[in-house]
Backbone and ligand atoms as CSV (ligand in chain L), in Angstrom:
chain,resi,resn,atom,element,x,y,z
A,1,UNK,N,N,98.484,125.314,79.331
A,1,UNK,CA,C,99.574,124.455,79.800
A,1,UNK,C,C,100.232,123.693,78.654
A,2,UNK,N,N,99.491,124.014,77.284
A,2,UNK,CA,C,100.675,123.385,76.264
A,2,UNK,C,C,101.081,124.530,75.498
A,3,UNK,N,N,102.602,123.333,75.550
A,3,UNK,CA,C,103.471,124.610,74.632
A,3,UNK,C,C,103.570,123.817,73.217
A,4,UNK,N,N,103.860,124.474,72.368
A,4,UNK,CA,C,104.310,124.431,70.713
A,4,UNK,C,C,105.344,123.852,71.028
A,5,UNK,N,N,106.290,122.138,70.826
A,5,UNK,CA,C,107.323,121.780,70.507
A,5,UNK,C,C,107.490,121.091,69.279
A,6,UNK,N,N,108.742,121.028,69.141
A,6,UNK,CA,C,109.424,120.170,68.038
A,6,UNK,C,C,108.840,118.703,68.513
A,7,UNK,N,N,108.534,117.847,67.753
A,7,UNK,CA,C,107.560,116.571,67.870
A,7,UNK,C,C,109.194,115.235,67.557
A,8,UNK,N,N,109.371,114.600,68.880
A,8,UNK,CA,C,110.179,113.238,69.048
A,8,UNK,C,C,108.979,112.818,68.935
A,9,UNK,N,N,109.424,111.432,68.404
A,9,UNK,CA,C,109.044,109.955,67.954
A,9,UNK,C,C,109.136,109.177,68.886
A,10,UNK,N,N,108.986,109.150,70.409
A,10,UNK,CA,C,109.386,108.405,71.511
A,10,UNK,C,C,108.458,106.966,71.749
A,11,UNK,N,N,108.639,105.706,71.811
A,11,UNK,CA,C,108.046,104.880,72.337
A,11,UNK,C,C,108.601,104.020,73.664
A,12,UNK,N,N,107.668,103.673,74.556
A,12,UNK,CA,C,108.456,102.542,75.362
A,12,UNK,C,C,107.474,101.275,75.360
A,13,UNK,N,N,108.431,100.533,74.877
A,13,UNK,CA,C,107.577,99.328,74.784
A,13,UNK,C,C,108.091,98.218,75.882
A,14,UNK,N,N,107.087,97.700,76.505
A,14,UNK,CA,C,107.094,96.916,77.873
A,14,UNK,C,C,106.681,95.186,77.368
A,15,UNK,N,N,107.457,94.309,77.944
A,15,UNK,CA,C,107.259,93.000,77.732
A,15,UNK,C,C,105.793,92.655,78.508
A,16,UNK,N,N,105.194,91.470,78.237
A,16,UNK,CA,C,104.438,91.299,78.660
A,16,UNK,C,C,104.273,90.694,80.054
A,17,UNK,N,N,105.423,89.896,80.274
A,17,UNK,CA,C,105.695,89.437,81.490
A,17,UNK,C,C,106.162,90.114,82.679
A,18,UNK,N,N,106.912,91.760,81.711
A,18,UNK,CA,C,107.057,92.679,82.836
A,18,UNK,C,C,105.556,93.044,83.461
A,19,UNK,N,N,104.907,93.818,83.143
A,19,UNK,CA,C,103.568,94.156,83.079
A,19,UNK,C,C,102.897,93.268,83.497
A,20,UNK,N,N,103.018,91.926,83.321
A,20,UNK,CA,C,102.188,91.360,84.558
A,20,UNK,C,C,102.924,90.914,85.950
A,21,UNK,N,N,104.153,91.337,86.360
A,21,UNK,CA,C,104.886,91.260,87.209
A,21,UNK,C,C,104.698,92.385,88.332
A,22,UNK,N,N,104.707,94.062,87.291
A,22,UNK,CA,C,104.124,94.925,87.878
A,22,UNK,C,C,102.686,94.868,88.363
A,23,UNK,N,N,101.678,94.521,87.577
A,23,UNK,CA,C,100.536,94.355,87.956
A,23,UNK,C,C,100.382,94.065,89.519
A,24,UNK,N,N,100.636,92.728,89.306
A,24,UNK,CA,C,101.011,91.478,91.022
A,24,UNK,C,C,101.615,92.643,91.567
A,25,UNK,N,N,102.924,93.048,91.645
A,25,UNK,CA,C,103.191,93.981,92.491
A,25,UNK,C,C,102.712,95.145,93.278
A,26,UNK,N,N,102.313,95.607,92.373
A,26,UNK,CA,C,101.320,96.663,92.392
A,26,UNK,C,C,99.981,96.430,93.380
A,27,UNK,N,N,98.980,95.080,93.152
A,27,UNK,CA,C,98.081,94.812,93.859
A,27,UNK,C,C,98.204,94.284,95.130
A,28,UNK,N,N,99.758,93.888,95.459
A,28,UNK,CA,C,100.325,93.659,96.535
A,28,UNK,C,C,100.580,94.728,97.312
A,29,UNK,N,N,100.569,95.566,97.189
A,29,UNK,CA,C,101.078,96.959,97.777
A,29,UNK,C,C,99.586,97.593,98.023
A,30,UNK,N,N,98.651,97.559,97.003
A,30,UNK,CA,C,97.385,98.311,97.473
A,30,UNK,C,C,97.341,98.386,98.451
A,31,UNK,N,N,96.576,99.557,99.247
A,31,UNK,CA,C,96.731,100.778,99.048
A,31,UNK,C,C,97.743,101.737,98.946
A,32,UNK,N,N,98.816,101.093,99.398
A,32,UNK,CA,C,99.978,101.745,99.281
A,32,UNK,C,C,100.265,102.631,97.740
A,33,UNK,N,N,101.337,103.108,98.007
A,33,UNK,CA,C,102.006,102.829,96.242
A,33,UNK,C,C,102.768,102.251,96.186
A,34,UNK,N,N,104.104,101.310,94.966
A,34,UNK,CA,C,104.816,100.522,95.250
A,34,UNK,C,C,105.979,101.613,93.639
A,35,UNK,N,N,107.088,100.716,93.974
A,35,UNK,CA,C,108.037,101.749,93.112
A,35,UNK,C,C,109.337,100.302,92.860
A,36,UNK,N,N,109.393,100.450,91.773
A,36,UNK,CA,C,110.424,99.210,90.972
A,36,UNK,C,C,111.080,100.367,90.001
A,37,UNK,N,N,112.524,99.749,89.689
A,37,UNK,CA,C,112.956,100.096,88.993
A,37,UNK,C,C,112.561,99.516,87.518
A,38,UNK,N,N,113.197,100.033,86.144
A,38,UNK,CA,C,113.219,99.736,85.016
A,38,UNK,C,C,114.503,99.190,84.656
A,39,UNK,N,N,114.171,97.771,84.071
A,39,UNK,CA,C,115.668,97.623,83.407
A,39,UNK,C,C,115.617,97.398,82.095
A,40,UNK,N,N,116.001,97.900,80.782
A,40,UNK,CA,C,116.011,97.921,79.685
A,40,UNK,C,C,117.076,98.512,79.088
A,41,UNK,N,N,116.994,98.595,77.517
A,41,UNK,CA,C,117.437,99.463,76.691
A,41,UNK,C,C,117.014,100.485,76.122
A,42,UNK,N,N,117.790,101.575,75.555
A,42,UNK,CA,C,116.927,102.410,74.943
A,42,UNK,C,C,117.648,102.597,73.230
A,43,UNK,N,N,117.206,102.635,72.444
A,43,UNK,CA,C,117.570,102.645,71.279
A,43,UNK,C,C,116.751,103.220,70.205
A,44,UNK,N,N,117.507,104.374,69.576
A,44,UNK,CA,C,117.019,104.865,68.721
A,44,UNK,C,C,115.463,105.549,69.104
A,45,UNK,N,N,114.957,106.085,69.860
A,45,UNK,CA,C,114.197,106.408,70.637
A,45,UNK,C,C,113.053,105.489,71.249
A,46,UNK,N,N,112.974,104.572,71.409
A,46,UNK,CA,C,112.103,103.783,71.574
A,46,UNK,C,C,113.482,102.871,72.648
A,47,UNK,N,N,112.103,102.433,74.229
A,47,UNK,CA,C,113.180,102.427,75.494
A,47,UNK,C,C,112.490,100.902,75.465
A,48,UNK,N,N,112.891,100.135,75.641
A,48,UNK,CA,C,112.519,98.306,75.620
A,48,UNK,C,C,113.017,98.028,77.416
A,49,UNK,N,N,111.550,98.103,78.150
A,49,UNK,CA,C,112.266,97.449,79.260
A,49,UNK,C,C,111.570,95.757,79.170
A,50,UNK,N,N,112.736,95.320,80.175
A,50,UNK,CA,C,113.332,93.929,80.137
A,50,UNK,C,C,112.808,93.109,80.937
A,51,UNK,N,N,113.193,94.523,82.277
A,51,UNK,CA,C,113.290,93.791,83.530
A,51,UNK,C,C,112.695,94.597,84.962
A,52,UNK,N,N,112.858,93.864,85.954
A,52,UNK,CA,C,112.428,94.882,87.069
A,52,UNK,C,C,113.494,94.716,88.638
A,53,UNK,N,N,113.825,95.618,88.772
A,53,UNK,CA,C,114.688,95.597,90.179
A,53,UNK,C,C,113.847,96.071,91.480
A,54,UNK,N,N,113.692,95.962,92.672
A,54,UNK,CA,C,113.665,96.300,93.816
A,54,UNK,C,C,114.355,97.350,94.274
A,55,UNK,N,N,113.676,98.581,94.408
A,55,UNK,CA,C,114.922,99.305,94.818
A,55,UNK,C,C,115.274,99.091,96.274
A,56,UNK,N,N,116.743,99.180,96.809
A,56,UNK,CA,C,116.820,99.420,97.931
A,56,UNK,C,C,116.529,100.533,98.826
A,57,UNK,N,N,116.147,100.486,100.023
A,57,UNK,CA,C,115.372,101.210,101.296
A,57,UNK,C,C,114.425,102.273,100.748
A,58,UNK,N,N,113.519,101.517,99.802
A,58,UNK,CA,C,112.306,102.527,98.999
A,58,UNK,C,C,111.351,102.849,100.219
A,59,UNK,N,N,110.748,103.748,100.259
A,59,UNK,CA,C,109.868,103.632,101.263
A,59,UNK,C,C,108.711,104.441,100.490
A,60,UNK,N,N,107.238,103.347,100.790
A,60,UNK,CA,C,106.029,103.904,100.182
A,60,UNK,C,C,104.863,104.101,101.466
A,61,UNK,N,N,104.154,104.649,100.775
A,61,UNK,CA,C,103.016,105.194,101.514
A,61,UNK,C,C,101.440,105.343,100.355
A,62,UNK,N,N,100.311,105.989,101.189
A,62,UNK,CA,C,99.132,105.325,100.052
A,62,UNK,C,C,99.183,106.982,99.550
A,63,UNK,N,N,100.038,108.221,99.473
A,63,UNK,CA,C,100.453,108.987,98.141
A,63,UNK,C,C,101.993,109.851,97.733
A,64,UNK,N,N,102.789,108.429,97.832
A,64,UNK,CA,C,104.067,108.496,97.988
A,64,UNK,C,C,104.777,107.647,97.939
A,65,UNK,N,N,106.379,107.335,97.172
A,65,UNK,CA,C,106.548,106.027,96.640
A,65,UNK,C,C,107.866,107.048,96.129
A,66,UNK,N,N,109.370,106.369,97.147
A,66,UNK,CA,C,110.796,106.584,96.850
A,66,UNK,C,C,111.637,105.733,97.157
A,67,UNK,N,N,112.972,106.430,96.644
A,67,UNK,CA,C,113.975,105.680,97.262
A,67,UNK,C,C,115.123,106.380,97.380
A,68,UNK,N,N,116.101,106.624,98.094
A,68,UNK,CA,C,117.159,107.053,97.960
A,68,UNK,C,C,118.290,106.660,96.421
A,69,UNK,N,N,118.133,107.817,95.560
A,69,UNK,CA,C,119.166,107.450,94.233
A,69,UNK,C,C,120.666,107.157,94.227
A,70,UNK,N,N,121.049,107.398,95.551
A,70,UNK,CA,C,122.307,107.712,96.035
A,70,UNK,C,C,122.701,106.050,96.323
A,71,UNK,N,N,121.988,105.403,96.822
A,71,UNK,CA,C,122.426,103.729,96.839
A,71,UNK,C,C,122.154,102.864,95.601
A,72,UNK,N,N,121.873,104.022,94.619
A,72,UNK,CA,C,121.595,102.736,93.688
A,72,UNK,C,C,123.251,102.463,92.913
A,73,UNK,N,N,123.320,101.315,92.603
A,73,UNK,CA,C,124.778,101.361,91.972
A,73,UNK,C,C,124.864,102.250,90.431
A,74,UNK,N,N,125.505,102.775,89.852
A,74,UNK,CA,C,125.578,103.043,88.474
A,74,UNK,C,C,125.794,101.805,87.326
A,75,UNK,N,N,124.423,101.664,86.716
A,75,UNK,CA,C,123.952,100.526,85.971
A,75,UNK,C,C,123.214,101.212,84.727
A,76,UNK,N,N,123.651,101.412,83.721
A,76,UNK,CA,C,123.432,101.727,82.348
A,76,UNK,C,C,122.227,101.166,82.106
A,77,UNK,N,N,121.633,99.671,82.248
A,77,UNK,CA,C,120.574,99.592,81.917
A,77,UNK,C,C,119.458,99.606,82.929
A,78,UNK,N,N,119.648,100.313,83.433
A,78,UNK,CA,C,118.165,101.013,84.691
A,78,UNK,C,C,118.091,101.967,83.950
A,79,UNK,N,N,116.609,102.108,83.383
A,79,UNK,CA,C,115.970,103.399,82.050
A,79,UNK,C,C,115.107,104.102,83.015
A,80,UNK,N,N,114.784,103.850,83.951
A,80,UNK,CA,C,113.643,104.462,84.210
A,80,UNK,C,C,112.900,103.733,86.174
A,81,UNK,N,N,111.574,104.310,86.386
A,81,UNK,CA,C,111.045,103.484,87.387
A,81,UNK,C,C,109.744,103.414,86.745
A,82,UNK,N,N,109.110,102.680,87.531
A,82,UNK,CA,C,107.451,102.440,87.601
A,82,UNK,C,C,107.226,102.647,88.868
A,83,UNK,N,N,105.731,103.235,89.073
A,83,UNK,CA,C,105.186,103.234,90.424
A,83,UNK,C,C,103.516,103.238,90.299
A,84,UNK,N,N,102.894,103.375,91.189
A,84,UNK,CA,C,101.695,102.785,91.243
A,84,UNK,C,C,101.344,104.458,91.731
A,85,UNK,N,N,99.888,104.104,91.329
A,85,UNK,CA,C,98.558,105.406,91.627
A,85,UNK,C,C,97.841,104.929,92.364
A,86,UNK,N,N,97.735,104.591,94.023
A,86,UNK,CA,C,96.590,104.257,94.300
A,86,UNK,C,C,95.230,104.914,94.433
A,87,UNK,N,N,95.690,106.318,94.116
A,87,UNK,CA,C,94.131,107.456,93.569
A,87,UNK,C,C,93.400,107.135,92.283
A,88,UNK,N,N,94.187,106.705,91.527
A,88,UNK,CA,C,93.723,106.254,90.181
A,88,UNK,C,C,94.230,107.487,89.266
A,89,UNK,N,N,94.753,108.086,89.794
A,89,UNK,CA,C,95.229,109.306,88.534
A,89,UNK,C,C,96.909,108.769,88.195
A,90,UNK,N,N,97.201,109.295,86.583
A,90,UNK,CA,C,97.684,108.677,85.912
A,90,UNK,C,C,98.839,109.915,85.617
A,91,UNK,N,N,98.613,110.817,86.377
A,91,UNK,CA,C,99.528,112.272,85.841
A,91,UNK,C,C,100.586,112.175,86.600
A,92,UNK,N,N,101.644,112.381,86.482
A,92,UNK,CA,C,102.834,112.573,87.718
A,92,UNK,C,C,102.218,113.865,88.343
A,93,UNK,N,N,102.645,113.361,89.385
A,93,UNK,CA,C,102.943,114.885,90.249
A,93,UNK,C,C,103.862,115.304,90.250
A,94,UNK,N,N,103.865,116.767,91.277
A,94,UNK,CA,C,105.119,117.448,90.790
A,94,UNK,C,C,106.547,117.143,91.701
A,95,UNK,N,N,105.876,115.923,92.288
A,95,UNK,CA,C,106.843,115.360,93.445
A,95,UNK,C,C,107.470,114.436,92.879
A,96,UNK,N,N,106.911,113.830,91.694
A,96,UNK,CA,C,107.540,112.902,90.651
A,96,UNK,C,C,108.160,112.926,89.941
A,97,UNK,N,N,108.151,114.231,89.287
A,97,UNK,CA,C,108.978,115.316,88.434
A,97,UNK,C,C,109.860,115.660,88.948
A,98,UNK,N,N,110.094,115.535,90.328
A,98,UNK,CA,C,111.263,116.496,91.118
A,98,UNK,C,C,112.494,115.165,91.158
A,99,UNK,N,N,111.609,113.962,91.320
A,99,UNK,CA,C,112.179,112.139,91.820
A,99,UNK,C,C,112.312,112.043,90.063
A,100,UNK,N,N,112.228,112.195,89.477
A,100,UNK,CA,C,112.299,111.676,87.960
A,100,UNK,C,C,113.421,111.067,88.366
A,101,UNK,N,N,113.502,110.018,87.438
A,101,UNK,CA,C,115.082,108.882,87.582
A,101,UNK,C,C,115.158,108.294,86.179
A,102,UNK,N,N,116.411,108.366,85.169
A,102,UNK,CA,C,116.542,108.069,84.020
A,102,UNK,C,C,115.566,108.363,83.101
A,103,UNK,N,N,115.057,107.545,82.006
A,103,UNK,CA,C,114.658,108.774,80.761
A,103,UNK,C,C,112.961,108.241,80.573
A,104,UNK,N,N,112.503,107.571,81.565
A,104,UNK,CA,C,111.217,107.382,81.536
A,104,UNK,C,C,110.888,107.212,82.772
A,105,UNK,N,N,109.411,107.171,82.986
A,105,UNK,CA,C,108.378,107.282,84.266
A,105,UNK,C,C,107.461,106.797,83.948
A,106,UNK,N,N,107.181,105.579,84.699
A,106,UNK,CA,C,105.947,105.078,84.102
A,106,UNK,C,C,104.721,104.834,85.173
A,107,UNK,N,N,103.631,105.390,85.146
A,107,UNK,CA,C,102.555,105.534,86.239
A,107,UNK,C,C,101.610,104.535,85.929
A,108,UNK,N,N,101.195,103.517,86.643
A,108,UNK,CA,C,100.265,102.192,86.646
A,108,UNK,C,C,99.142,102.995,87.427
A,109,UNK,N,N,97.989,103.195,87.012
A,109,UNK,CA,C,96.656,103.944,87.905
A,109,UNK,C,C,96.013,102.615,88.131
A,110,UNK,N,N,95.589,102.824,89.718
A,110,UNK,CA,C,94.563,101.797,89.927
A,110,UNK,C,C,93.202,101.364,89.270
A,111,UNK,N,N,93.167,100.269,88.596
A,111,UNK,CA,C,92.558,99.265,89.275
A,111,UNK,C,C,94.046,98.243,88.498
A,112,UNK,N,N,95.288,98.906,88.272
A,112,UNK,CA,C,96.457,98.128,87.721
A,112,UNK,C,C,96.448,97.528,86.861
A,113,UNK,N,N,95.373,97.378,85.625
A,113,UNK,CA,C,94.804,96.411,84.194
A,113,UNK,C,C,96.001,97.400,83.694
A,114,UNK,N,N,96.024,96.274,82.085
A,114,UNK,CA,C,96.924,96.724,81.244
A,114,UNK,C,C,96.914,98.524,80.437
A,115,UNK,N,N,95.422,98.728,80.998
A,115,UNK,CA,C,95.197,99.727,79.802
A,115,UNK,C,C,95.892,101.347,80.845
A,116,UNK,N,N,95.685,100.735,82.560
A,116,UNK,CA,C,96.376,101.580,83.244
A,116,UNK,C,C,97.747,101.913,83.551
A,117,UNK,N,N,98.525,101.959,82.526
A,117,UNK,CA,C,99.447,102.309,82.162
A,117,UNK,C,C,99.957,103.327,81.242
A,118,UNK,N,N,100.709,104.299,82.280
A,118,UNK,CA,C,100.856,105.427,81.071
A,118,UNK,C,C,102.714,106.010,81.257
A,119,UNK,N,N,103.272,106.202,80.257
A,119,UNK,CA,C,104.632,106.699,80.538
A,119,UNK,C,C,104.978,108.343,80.061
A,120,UNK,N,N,105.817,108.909,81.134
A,120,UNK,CA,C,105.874,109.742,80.961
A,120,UNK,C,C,107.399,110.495,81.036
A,121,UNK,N,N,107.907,111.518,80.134
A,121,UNK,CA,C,109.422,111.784,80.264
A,121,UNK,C,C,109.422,113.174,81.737
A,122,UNK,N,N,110.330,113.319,81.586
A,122,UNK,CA,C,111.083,114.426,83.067
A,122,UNK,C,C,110.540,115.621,83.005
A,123,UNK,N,N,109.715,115.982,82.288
A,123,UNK,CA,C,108.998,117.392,81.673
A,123,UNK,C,C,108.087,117.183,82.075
A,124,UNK,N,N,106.799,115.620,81.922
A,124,UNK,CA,C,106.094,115.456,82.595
A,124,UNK,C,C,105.279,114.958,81.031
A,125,UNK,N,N,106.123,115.384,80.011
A,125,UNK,CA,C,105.041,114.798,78.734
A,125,UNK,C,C,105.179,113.626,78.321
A,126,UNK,N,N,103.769,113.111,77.894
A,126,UNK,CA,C,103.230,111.878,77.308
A,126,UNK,C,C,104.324,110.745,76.689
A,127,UNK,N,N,104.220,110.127,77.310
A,127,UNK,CA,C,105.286,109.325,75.581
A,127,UNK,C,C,104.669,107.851,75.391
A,128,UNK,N,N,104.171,107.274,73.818
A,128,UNK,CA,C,103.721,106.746,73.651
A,128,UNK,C,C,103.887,105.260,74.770
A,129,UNK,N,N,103.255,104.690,74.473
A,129,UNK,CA,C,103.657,103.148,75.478
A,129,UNK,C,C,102.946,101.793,74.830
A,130,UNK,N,N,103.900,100.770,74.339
A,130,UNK,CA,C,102.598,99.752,74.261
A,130,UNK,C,C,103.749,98.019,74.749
A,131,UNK,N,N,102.797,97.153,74.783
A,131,UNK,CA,C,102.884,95.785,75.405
A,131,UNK,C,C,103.232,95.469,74.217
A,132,UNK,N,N,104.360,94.490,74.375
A,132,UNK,CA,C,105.104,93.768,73.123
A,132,UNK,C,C,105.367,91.946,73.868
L,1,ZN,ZN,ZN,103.330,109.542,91.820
């Protein structure tokens, strides 16, 4: 399942106050899954989110977590979503891959600590991540 690519330099680096915003969120929703948007920049490959939106009429479940893309307004700095694992696995699925939304994906695996955090691009590969 791996292929030989050309190697990007990708980071997304997350504030700290986002990340503990998601956290709370996240443990609020247990068992569910829960799904926020990303609001940041992206620059020079490395994506700086900021912030977090609510999406409108998301609807989650305990292995499933959307929203209709069609109501979201067109907003340049929405990079991406976050959503929660309440299995504890950290991989997108291929239902996530299909929902990909802007240029990152970021999967929080339960038990929601900082270290359960992993981001991932529309292909489904790795991209670095750290707390700033
Ligand atoms: Zn998922």
């Amino acid at each position: 399942m791996f292929f030989k690519k050309k190697k990007i330099e990708r980071m997304v680096s997350l504030k700290t106050d986002v990340v503990d915003s998601i956290t709370s969120y996240c443990k609020i929703k247990h068992p569910n899954e829960s799904i926020l948007i990303l609001k940041g920049k992206s620059k020079s490959g490395t994506i700086l989110i900021e912030g977090l939106v609510i999406p409108p009429f998301s609807h989650t479940g305990p292995t499933f977590a959307g929203f209709p893309h069609s109501f979201l307004p067109f907003d340049m700095s929405y990079v991406g979503i976050v959503h929660s694992h309440p299995s504890g696995s950290a991989e997108p699925s291929l239902e996530d891959l299909h929902n990909f939304f802007g240029l990152v994906s970021i999967i929080v695996k339960f038990p929601y600590e900082k270290k359960d955090f992993f981001a991932w691009d529309g292909k489904g590969n790795s991209i670095k991540l750290e707390i700033v």
